[in-house]
C-alpha positions as CSV (number, residue, x, y, z in Angstrom):
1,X,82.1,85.7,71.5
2,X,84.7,84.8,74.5
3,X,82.6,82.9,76.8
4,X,84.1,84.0,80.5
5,X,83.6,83.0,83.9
6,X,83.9,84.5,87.6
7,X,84.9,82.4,90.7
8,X,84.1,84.8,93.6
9,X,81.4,87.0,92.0
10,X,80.3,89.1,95.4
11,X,83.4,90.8,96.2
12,X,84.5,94.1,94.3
13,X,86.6,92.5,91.8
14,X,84.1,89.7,90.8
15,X,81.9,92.9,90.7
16,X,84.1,95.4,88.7
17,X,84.8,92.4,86.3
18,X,81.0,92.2,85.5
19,X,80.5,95.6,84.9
20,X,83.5,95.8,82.5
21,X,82.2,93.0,80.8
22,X,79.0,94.6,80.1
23,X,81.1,97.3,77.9
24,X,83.2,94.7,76.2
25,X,81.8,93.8,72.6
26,X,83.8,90.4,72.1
27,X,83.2,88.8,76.0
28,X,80.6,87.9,77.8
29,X,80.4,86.6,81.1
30,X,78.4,83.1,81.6
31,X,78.9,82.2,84.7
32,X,79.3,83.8,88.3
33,X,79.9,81.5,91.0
34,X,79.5,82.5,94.7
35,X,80.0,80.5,98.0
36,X,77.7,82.7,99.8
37,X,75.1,84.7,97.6
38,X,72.4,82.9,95.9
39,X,70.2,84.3,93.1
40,X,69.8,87.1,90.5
41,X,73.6,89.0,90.6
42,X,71.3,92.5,91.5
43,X,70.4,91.6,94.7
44,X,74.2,91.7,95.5
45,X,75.4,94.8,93.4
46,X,72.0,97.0,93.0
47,X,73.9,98.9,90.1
48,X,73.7,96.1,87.9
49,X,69.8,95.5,88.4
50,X,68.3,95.0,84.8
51,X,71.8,94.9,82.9
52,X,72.7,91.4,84.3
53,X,70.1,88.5,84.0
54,X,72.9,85.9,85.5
55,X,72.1,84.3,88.9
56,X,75.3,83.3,90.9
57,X,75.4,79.4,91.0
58,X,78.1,77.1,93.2
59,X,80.0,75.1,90.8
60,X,83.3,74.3,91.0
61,X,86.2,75.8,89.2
62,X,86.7,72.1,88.0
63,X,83.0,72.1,86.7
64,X,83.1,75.8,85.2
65,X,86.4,75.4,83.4
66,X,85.6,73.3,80.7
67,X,82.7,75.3,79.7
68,X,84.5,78.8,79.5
69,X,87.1,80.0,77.0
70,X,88.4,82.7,80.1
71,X,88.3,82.0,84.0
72,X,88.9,85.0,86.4
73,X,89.5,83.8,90.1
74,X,88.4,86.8,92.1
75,X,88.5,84.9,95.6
76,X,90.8,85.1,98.9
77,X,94.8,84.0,97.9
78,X,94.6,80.5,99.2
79,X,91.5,79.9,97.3
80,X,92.4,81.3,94.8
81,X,95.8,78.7,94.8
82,X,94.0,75.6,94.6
83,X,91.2,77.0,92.2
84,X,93.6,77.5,89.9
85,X,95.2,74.2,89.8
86,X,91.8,72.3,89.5
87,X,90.8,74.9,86.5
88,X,93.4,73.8,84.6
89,X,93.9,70.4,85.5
90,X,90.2,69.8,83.9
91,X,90.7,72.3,80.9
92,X,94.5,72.4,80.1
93,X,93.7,74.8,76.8
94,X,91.7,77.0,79.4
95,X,93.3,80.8,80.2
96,X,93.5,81.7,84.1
97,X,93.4,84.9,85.2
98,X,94.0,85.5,88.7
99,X,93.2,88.6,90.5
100,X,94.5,87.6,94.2
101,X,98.5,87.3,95.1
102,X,98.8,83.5,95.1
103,X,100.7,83.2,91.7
104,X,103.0,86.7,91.9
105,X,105.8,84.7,93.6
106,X,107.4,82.5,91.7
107,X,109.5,81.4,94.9
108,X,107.7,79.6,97.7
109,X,109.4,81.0,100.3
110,X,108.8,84.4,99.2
111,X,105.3,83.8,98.7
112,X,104.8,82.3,102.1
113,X,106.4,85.6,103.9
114,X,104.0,87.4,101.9
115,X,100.6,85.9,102.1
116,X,101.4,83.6,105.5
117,X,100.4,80.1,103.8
118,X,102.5,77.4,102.0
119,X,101.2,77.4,98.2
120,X,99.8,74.1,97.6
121,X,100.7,74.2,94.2
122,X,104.1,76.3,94.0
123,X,104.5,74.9,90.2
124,X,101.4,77.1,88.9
125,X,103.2,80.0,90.2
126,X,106.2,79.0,88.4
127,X,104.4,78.2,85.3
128,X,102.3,82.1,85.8
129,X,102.8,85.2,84.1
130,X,103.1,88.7,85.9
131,X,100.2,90.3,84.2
132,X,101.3,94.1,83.8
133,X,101.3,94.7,79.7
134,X,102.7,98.0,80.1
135,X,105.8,96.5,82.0
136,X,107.4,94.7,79.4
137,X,104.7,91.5,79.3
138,X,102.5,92.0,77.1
139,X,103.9,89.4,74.4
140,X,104.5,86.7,77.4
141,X,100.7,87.2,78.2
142,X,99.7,86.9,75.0
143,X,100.6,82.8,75.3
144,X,100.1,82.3,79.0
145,X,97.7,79.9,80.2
146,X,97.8,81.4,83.7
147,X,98.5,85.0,84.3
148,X,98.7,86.3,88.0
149,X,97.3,89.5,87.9
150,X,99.2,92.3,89.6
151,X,98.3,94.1,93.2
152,X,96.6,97.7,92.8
153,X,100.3,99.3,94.9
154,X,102.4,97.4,92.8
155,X,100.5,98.1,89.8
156,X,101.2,102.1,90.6
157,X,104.9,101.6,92.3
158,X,106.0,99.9,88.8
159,X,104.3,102.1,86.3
160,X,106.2,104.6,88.1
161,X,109.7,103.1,88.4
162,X,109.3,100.2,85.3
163,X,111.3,102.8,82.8
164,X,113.6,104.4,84.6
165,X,114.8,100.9,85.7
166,X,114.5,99.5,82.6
167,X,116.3,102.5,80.8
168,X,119.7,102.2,83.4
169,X,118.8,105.3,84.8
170,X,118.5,105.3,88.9
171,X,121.3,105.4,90.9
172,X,120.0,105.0,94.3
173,X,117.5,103.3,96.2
174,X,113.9,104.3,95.3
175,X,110.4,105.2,97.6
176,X,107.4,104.9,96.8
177,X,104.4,106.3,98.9
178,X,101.1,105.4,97.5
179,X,97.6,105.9,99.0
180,X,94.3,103.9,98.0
181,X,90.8,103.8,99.2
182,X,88.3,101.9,101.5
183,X,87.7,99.3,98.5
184,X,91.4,98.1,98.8
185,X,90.6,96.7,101.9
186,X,88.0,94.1,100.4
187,X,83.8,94.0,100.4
188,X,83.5,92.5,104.3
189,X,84.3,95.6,106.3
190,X,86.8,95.8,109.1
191,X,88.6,98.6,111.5
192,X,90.7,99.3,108.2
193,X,87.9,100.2,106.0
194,X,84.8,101.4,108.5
195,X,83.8,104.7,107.1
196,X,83.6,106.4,110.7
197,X,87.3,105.5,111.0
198,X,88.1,105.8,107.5
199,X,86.1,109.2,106.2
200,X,88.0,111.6,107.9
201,X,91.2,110.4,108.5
202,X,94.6,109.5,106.2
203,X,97.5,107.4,108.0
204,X,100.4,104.9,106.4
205,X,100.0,101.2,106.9
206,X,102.2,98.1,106.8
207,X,104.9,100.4,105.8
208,X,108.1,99.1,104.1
209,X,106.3,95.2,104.5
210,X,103.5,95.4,102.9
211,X,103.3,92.6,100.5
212,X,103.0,93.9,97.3
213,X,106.6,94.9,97.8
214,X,108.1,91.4,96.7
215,X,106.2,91.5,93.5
216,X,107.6,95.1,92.9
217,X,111.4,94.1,93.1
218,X,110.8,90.5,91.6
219,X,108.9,92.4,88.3
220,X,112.1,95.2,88.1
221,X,114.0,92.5,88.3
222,X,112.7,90.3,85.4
223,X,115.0,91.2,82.6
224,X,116.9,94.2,84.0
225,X,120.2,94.7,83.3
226,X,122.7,94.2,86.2
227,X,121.7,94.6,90.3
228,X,118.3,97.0,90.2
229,X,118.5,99.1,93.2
230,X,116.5,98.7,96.2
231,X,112.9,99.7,96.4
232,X,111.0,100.6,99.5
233,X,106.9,100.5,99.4
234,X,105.3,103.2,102.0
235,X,101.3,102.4,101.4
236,X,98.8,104.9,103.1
237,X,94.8,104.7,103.7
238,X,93.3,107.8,102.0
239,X,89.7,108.9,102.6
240,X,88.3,108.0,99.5
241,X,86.2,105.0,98.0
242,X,87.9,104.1,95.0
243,X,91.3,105.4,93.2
244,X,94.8,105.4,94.0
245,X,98.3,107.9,94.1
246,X,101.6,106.7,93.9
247,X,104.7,108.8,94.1
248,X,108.0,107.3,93.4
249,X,111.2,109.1,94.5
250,X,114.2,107.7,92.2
251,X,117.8,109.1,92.2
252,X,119.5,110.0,89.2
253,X,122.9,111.2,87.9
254,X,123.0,114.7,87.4
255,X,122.5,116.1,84.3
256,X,120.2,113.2,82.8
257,X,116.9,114.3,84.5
258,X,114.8,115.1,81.1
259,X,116.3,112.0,79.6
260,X,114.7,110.8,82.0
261,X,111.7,112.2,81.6
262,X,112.1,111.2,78.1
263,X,112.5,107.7,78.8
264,X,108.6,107.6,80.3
265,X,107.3,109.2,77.2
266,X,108.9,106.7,75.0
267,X,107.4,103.8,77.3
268,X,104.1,104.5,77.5
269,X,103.8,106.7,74.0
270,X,102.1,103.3,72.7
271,X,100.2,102.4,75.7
272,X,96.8,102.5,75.1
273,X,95.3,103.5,78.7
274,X,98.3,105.1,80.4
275,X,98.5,108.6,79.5
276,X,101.5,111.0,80.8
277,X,100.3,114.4,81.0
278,X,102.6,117.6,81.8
279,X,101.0,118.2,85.2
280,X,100.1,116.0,88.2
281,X,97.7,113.3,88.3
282,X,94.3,113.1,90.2
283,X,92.3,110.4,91.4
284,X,89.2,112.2,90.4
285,X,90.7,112.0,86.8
286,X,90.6,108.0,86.5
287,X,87.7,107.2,89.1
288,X,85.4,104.7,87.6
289,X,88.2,104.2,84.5
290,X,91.0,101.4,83.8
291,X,92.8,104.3,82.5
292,X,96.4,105.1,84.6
293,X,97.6,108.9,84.5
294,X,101.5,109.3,85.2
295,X,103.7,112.6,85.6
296,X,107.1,113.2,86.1
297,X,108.8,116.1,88.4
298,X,112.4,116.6,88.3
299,X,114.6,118.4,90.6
300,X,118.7,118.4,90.8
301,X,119.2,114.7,90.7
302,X,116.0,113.7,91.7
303,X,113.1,112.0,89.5
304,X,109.7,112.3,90.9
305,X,107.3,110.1,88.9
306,X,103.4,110.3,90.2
307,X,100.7,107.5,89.0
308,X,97.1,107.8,89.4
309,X,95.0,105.0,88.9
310,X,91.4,103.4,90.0
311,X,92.6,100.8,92.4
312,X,89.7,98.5,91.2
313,X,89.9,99.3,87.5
314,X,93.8,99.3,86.3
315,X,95.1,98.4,89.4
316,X,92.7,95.2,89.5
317,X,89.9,94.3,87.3
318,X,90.6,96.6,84.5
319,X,94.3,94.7,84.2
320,X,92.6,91.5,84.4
321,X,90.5,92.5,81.1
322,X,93.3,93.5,79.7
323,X,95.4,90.5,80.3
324,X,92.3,88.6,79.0
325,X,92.2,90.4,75.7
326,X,95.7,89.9,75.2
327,X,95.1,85.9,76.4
328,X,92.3,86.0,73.3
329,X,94.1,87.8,70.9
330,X,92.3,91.2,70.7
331,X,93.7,94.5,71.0
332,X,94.4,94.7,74.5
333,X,91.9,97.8,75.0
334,X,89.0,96.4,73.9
335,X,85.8,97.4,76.0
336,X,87.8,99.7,78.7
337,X,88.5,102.6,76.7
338,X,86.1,104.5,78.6
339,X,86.4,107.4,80.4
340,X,85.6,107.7,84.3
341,X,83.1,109.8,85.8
342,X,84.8,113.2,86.4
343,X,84.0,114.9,89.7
């Protein structure tokens, strides 16, 4: 059995992450740290009274490394920066996988526009994997020690551009609109995610700076061939809990739309929780899953690719399990091959 543990167990990844682990037959989760909560884990997350005996304890990710085979960091970025560095400085052979943005950018000055702070440790994030198996890493996981885990935009934007990319095949710069729920926005509310605000209304935010964007264009860029064109990220606050569209607009030469097309089928024909279906996604659809549904549209020059995903299950913690299977050597499905809860 992989023995795992969770620094940052009260927010909705640390929470997500314990309820995936519950359905996972290889890992178990030993240890669930908290700054703030003290206790049995139910108190915090009711749904997980009588399934989870843990109590959430306040050692260090120094202390917990050495006695786990898997760490997830599911704390704020900066915490998350030095966590990381003290991990693996007490437990070299231990695997890292970090669910906040302080190890996407692999340049410090990058990562400093994006998240505001210096890294304190910018060699981690040079040492750290982009975690998104289905975008051409899933044998460079499979050895890392650290793996930053992707953001829930950018894990939509490039499921939706990654192929065509990849496969030579836009011509133009690309858009991506994507919308995500009131979880996005963290477990501490704020103006962004207060449901009297939030319920009834739907409105773009951070447009074209938002900064998942970096990660997008650094992650197209990993092993393309030749200058990838430009990308532009348009996020949007739906009225909705959990789950998350993306719709990516990407110019093509006419005449080699359905190769196109083709090109996603091919990428994601082995994939084992993306599934491309011949009409357009819904967030209903993956709710509660780590399953992604994609779609393509195609019009005179035009690709239209459309990802829906659970922003807290593939586009956060069910990523992070599946980065950790890969990390262990199991089949990178193992324990999230369940379906969501329909309407």
């Amino acid at each position: 059995m992989i023995r795992a543990g969770i620094v940052g167990g009260t927010g909705y990844g640390g929470m997500e992450l314990l309820r995936l682990s519950l359905q996972h037959p290889q890992l178990e989760v030993v240890a669930l740290t908290s700054r703030s909560e003290h206790g049995p884990v139910g108190a915090a997350h009711p749904h997980l009274r009588g399934l989870v005996e843990l109590e959430f304890d306040d050692r260090t990710p120094q202390e917990l490394g050495p006695e786990v085979d898997v760490l997830f960091l599911a704390t704020p970025h900066g915490a998350a920066a030095s966590a990381a560095h003290a991990a693996l400085s007490a437990a070299p052979e231990l695997r890292v996988i970090d669910l906040s943005g302080a190890h996407r950018l692999a340049d410090p000055a990058l990562h400093a526009a994006a998240y505001g702070f210096e890294h304190p440790h910018p060699e981690r994030s040079a040492q750290a994997i982009y975690g998104l198996p289905e975008c051409g890493a899933r044998e460079l996981v499979a050895d890392a020690r650290l793996v930053a885990n992707p953001g829930c935009h950018a894990t939509a934007a490039l499921l939706a551009t990654w192929p065509l990319v990849h496969e030579g095949f836009v011509t133009g710069p690309m858009t991506v609109a994507s919308a995500t729920g009131s979880t996005g926005a963290g477990a501490h509310p704020g103006a962004g995610s207060h449901h009297p605000r939030r319920s009834h209304d739907y409105r773009p935010y951070r447009p074209l700076r938002h900064q998942h964007a970096p990660e997008i264009r650094a992650c197209l860029a990993a092993g393309a061939e030749g200058e990838v064109p430009p990308l532009h990220l348009v996020p949007h606050s739906a009225p909705l809990s959990r789950g998350l569209l993306a719709t990516a607009f990407c110019p093509v030469a006419p005449g080699r739309e359905q190769a196109a097309v083709d090109a996603v089928h091919a990428t994601y024909e082995h994939a084992p929780l993306v599934r491309v279906l011949d009409q357009p996604p819904a967030v209903h659809a993956v709710a509660g899953s780590c399953l992604a549904d994609v779609s393509v549209a195609v019009d005179d020059g035009m690709v239209c690719v459309m990802v829906a995903l659970d922003n807290l299950g593939h586009g956060m913690a069910g990523t992070a399990m599946q980065n950790a299977n890969l990390m262990c050597g199991l089949p990178e499905a193992t324990g999230l091959l369940v379906p969501g809860a329909g309407p």
